[in-house]
N, C-alpha and C positions, 0 to 999 in steps of 0.2 A: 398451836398449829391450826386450831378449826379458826383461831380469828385470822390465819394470816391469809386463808382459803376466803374466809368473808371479806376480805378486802380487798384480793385480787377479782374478785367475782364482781364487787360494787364497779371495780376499776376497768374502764374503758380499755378499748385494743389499741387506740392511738397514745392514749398518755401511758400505758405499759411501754410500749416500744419507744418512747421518748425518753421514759424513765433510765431503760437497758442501755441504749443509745448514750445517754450521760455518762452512764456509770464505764461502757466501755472505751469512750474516751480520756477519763481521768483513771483509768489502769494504764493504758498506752502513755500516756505524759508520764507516769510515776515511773514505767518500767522504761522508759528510752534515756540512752545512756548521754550523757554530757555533750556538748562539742568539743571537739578537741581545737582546740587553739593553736593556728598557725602563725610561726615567728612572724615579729614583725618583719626582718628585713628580707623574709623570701616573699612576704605579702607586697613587700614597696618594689621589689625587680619584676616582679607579674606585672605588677601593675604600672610601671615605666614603661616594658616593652611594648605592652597594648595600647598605653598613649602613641608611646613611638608610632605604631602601625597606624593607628587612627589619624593622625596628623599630617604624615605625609603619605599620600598612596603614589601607588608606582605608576612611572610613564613610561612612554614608546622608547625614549632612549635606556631606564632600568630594563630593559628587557633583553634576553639574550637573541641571537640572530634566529631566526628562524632554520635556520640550513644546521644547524648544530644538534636541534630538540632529537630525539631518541623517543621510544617507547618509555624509557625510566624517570625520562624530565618529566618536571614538576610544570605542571602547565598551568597552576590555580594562581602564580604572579601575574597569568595574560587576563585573569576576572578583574583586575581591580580598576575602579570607576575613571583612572587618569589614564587607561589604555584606548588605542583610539579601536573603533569598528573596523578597521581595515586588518589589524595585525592579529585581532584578537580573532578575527577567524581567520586568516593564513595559520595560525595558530591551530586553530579547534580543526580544521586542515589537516595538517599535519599528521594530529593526533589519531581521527579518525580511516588517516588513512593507513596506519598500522595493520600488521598482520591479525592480531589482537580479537579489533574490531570487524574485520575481513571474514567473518564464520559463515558460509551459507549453510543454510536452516539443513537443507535436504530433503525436507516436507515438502517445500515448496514446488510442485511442476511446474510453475509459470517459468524459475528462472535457470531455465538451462535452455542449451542452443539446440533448439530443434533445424535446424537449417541446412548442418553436414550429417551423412547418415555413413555409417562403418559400413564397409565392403565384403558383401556376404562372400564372394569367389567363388568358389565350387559347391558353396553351401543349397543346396536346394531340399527346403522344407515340403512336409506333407501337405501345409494348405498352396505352398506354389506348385505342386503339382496338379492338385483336384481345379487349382485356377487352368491349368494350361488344357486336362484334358475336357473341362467343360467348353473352352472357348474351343476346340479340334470337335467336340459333338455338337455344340452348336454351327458349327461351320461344315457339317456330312450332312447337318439337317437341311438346311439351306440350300447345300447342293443338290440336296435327293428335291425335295420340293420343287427346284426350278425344274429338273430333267422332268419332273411328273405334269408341271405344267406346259413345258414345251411338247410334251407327249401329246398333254390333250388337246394343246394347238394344233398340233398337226394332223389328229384323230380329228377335229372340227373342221380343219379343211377339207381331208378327204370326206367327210360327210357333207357338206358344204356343195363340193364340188361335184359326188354321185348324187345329189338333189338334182342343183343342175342339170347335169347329165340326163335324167329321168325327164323332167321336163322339157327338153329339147323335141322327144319324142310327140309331142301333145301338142292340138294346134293350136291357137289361142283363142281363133274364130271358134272354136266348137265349145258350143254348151253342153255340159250334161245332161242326159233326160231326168225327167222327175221320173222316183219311183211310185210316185201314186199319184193318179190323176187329181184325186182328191187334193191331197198335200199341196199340187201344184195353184190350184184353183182359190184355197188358203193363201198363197203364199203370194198369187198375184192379187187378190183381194187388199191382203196389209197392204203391198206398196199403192195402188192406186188410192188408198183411202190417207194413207201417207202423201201423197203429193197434194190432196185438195189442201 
């Protein structure tokens, strides 16, 4: 045993597992069972029909009408190479237009009809209320506003108009006196020094 330890130790990690690697394939040959042997004359009719089939492939006239095909026909005669492109998708046509193939997902939102909308009737929700009475508060605002401004249009007139009024009184010829001699002696100083 200590030599078989000293020779595994000498022995590399690649040629051990080359070693195991052999050995577990000449178990598997030793243990796999025979083949069994298929008669000859079921081997020779396999093998006729598959000539048969290779040899002649089906055309436009082997094929059955199109108006006949069903969910159950066999549609794999419209693949073969001597079918023309025209039939062989009236065909694939056909097929996928079955119920079958017709499944929508129901994931998908993209494909429904958003276009027609079901008829609420007498249905009125809480958010179409809070809708209606904000556009009724918004439209008392609007109103009160306006009256508050025509208010104070008309408040500007009559002030407007008692300005007026006030001045009607007052000549236009008459200056006011200065109240300080001083003040006034200033004030003709600027302008005359202003006009040089």
């Amino acid at each position: 045993m200590a030599a078989n330890k000293q020779a595994n130790a000498d022995e590399s990690l690649l040629s051990r597992w080359s070693r195991r690697k052999l050995e577990a394939d000449r178990d598997d040959v030793d243990s796999a069972p025979a083949k069994q042997s298929i008669p000859a004359d079921e081997a020779e009719a396999v093998s006729a029909q598959q000539a048969e089939a290779e040899a002649k492939p089906l055309t436009d006239a082997d094929m059955p009408g199109i108006e006949t095909l069903t969910e159950e026909s066999d549609f794999s005669a419209f693949m073969s190479s001597g079918v023309s492109d025209e039939l062989r998708n009236l065909a694939l046509r056909k097929l996928f237009h079955a119920p079958v193939f017709n499944i929508r997902d129901g994931l998908d939102e993209y494909d429904e009809d958003y276009t027609s909308f079901e008829k609420l009737g007498d249905i009125v929700t809480s958010d179409m209320k809070h809708q209606v009475e904000m556009q009724q508060k918004k439209l008392s605002e609007a109103r009160e506003l306006e009256q508050r401004n025509a208010a104070l249009d008309e408040a500007d007139i009559e002030d407007v108009e008692a300005i007026e009024d006030e001045d009607d009184g007052v000549d236009e010829n008459d200056e006011p006196a200065p109240v300080d001699d001083e003040v006034a002696i200033n004030t003709t100083r600027k302008t005359d020094t202003g006009n040089e």
